[in-house]
KEKE-3310 file (N, C-alpha, C; in steps of 0.2 Angstrom, whole numbers, plus 5000, padded with zeros to 4 digits):
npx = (4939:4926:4913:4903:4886:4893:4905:4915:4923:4921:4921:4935:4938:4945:4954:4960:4969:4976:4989:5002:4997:4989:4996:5005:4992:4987:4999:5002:4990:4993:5005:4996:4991:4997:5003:4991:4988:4998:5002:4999:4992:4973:4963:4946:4934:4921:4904:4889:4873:4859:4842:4826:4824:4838:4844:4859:4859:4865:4879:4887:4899:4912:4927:4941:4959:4969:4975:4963:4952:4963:4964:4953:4945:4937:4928:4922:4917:4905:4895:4881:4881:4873:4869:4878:4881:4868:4863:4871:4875:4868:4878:4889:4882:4880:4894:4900:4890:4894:4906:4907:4898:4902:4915:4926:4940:4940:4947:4948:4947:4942:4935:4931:4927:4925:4934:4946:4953:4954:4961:4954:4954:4945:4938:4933:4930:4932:4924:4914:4898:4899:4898:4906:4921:4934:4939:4955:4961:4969:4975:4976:4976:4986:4993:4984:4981:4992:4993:4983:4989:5002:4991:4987:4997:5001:4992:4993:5004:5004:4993:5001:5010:5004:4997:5013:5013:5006:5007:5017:5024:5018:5018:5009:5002:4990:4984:4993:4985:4971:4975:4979:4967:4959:4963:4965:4951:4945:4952:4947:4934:4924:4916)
npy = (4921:4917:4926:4932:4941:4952:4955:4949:4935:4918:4908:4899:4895:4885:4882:4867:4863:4850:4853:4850:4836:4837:4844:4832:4823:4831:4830:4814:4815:4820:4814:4803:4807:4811:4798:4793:4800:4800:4783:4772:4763:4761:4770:4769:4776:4770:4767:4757:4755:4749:4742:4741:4727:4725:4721:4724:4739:4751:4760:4773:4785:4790:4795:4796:4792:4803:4793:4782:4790:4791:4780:4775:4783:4794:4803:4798:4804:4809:4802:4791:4773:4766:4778:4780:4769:4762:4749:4740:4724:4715:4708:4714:4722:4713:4710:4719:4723:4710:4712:4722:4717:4705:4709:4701:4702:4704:4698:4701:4697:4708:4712:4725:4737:4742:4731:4733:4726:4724:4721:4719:4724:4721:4729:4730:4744:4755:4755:4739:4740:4747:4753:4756:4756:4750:4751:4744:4747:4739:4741:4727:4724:4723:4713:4702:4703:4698:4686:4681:4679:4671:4659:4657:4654:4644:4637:4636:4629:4617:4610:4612:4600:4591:4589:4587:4575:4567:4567:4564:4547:4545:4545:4545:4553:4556:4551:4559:4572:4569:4566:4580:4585:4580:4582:4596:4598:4594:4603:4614:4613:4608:4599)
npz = (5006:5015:5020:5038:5041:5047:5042:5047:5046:5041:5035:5026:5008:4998:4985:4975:4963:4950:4943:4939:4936:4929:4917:4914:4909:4897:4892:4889:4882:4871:4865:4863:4851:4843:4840:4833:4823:4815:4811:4798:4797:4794:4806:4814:4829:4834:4837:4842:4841:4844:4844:4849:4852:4855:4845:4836:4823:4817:4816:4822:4817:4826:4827:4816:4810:4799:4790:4789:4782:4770:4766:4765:4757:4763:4772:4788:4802:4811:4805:4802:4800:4791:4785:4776:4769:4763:4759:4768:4772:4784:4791:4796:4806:4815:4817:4824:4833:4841:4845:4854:4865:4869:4872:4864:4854:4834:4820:4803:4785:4772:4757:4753:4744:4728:4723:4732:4744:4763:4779:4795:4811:4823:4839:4856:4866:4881:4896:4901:4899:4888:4873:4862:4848:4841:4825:4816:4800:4787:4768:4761:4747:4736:4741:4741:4727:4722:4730:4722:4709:4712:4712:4702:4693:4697:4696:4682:4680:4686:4676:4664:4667:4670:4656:4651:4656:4651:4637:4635:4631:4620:4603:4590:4579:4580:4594:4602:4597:4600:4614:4619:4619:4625:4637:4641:4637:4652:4659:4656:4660:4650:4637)
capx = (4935:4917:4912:4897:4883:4895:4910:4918:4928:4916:4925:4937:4937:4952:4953:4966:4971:4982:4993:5005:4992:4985:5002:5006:4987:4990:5006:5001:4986:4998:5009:4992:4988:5003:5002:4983:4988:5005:5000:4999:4982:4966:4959:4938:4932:4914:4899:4884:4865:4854:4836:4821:4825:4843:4849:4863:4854:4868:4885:4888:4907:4915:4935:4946:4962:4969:4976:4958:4951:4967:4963:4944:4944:4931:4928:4914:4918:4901:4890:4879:4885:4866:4868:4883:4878:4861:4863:4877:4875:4867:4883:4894:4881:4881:4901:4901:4889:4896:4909:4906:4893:4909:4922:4932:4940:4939:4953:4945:4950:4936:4934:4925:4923:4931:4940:4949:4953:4955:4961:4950:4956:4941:4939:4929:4933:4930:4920:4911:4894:4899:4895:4912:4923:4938:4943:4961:4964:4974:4975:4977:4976:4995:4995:4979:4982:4998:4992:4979:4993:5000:4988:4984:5002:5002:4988:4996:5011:5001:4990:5006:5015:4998:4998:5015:5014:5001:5009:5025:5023:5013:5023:5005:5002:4982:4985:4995:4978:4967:4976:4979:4961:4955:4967:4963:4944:4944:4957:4942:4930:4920:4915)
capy = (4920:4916:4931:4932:4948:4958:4954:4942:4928:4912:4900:4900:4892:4883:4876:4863:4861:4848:4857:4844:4829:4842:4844:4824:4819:4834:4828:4811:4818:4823:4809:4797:4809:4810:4792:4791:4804:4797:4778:4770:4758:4768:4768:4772:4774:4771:4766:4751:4756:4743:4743:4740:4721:4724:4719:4728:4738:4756:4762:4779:4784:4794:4797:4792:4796:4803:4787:4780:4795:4790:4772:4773:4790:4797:4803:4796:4806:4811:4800:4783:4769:4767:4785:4778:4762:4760:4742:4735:4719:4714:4703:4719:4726:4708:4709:4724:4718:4703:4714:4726:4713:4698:4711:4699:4707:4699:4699:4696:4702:4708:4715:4730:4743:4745:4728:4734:4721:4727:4718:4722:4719:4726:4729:4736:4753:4758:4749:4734:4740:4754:4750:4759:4750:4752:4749:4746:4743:4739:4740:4721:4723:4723:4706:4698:4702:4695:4679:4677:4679:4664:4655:4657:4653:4636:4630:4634:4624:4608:4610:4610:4597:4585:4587:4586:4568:4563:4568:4560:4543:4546:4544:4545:4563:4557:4550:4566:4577:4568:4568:4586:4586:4578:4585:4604:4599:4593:4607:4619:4610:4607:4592)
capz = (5013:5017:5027:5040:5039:5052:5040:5050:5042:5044:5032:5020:5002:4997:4979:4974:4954:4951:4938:4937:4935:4922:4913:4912:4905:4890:4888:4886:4877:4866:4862:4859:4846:4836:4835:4832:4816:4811:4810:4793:4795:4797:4812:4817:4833:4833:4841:4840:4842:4844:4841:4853:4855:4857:4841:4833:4820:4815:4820:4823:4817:4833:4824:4810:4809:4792:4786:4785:4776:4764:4764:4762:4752:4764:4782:4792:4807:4815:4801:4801:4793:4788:4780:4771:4763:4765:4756:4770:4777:4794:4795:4799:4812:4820:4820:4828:4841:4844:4849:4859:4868:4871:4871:4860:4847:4829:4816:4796:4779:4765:4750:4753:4739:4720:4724:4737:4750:4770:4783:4799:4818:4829:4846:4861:4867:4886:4901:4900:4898:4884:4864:4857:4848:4837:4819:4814:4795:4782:4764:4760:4740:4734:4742:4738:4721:4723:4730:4716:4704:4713:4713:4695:4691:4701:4691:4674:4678:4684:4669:4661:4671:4668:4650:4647:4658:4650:4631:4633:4629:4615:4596:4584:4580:4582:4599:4605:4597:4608:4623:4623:4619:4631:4645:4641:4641:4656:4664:4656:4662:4644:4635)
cpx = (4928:4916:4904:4895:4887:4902:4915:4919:4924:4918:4931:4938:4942:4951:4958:4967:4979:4986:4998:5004:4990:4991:5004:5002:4988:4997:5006:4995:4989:5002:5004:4991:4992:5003:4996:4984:4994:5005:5000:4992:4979:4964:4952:4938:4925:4910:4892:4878:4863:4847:4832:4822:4832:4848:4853:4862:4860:4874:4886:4896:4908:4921:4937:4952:4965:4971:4967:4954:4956:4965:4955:4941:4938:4931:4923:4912:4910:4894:4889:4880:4877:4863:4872:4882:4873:4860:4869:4873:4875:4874:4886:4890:4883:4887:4903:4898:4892:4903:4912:4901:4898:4914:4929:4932:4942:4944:4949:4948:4942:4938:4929:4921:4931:4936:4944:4948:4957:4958:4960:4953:4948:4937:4936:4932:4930:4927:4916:4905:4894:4900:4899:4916:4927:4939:4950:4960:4969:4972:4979:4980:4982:4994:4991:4980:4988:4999:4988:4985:4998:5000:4988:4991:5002:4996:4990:5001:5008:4996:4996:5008:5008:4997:5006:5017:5011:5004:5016:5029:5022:5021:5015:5004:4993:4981:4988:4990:4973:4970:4974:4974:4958:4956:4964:4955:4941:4947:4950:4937:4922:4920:4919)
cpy = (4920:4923:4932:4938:4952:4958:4951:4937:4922:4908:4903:4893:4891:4881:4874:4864:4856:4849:4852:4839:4832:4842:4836:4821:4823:4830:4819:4811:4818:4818:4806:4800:4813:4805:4790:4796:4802:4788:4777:4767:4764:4765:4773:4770:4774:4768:4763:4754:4751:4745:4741:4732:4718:4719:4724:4730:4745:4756:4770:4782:4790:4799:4794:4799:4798:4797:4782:4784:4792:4783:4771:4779:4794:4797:4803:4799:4809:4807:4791:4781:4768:4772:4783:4775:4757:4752:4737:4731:4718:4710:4708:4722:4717:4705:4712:4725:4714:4706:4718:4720:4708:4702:4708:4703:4700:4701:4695:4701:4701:4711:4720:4735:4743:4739:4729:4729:4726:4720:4721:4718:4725:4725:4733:4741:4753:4750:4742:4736:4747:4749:4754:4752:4752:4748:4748:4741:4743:4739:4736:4721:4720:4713:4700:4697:4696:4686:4675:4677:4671:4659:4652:4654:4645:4632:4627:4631:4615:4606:4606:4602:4590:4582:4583:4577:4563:4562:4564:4553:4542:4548:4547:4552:4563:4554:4557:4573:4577:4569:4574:4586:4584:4582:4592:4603:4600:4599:4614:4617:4609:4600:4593)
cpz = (5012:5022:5029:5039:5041:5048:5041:5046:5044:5043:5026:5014:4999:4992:4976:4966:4956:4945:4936:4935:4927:4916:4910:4908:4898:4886:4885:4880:4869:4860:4859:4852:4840:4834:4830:4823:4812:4808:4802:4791:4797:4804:4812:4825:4833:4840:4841:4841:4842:4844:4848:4857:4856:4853:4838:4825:4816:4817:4819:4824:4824:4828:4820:4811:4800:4787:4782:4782:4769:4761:4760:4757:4754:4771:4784:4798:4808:4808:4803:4796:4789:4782:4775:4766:4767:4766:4762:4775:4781:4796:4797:4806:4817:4822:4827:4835:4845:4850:4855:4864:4874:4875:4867:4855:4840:4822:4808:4792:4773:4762:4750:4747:4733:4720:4726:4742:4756:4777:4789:4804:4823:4835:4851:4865:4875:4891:4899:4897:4890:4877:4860:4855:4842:4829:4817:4804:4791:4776:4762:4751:4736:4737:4740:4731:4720:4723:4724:4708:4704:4709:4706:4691:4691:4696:4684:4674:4681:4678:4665:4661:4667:4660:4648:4650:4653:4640:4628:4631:4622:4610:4591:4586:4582:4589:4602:4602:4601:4614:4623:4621:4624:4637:4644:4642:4646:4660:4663:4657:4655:4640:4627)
residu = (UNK:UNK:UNK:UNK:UNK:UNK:UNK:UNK:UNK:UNK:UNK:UNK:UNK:UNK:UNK:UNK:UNK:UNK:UNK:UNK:UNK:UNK:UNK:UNK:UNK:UNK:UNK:UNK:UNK:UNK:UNK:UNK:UNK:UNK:UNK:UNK:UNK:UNK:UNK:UNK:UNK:UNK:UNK:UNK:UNK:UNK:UNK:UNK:UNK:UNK:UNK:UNK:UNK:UNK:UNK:UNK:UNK:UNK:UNK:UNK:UNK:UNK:UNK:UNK:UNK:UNK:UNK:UNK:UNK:UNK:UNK:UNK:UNK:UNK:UNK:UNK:UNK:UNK:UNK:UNK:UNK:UNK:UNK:UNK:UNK:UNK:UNK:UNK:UNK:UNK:UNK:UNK:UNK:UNK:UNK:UNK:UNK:UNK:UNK:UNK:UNK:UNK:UNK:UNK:UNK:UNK:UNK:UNK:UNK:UNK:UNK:UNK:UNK:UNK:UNK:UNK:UNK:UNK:UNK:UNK:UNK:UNK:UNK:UNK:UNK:UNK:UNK:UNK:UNK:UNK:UNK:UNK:UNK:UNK:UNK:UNK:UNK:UNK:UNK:UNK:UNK:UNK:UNK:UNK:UNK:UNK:UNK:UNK:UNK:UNK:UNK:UNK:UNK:UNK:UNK:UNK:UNK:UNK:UNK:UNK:UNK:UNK:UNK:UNK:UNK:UNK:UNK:UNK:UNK:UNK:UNK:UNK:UNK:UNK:UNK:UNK:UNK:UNK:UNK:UNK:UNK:UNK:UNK:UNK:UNK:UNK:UNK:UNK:UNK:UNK:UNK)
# end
C-alpha cells in the first residue's frame, strides 16, 4: 500500500509477473539451445559495421556454437573479423552487406583456410533495420576432394579412350610412336 502523511491507505501497488509466460520463454530458451549446441554445421552469429559512407567495412562475431569452433579450430566469439584476418577480402564484407541490407540470404561454397572447403548459407538475423546476420556451415572437403578425384579420373579414361581410338588402326610401330606422341603432347598441352 501507498500510505498518506496521517497513515491512511491512499493507493495500492499491484505487481503482475507472468510466471507462466516466464516459464514457456525459458523452456523454449532451453530447447533453442540444445540445438544451437548439438547441431553438426557451425553456426556464427554476427554483426556488419559500416564505415562513414555506409559501406560494409568489419563484422563483429556475437556467438558460435561448438561445432564452429570444431570446424574452424578457433572461436570468434566477441572479436573482429578485421582482428582475425587482417588480409580478408572486401568481397566477404560486401556479402555480408548485401545481406543484412536485401535480407536475402546467399548460399556459396569457398576454400577458406589450409584447403579446407565450406559451404556457407547466410542470412539476416532480427528486424529490418538491424545489421545481424547468421552463419550456417559445413565442412565440404571430403566431397570436393572427392569430386576432384572424379574429375581427374574422367580425364584419364578420355586421354585414354582418345589414344587408344586413335592407335588402333595403326600396324607401323613408327606410325604408332608418333601418334601417341602426338596424342599425349597435345593432352599435355606441349609441342
Amino acid at each position: 500500500p501507498l500510505l498518506t502523511g496521517e497513515g491512511a491507505v491512499a493507493r495500492v501497488l499491484v505487481t503482475l509477473t507472468d510466471a507462466i509466460g516466464d516459464a514457456v520463454r525459458r523452456e523454449s530458451e532451453d530447447r533453442h539451445r540444445v540445438l544451437f549446441d548439438s547441431i553438426a554445421e557451425g553456426y556464427f552469429l554476427a554483426e556488419v559495421m559500416f564505415d562513414e559512407q555506409n559501406r560494409p567495412n568489419d563484422v563483429l562475431y556475437l556467438d558460435a556454437n561448438p561445432a564452429s569452433v570444431r570446424l574452424t579450430g578457433a572461436d570468434y566469439r566477441g572479436r573482429r573479423l578485421r582482428e582475425i584476418n587482417p588480409e580478408c577480402e572486401d568481397e566477404w564484407y560486401e556479402i555480408f552487406g548485401r545481406v543484412v541490407r536485401t535480407g536475402v540470404a546467399e548460399r556459396f561454397e569457398r576454400c577458406l583456410a589450409r584447403g579446407k572447403w565450406y559451404e556457407l548459407h547466410v542470412s539476416k538475423v532480427g528486424p529490418e533495420n538491424a545489421r545481424r546476420f547468421a552463419i550456417l556451415l559445413q565442412d565440404i572437403t571430403k566431397r570436393k576432394r572427392a569430386e576432384a578425384t572424379l574429375r581427374a579420373s574422367e580425364a584419364r579414361q578420355a586421354f585414354l579412350l582418345r589414344l587408344g581410338d586413335a592407335l588402333r588402326p595403326l600396324n607401323d610401330p613408327r606410325a604408332i610412336k608418333s601418334g601417341a606422341g602426338e596424342i599425349l603432347a597435345r593432352h599435355l598441352g606441349v609441342a
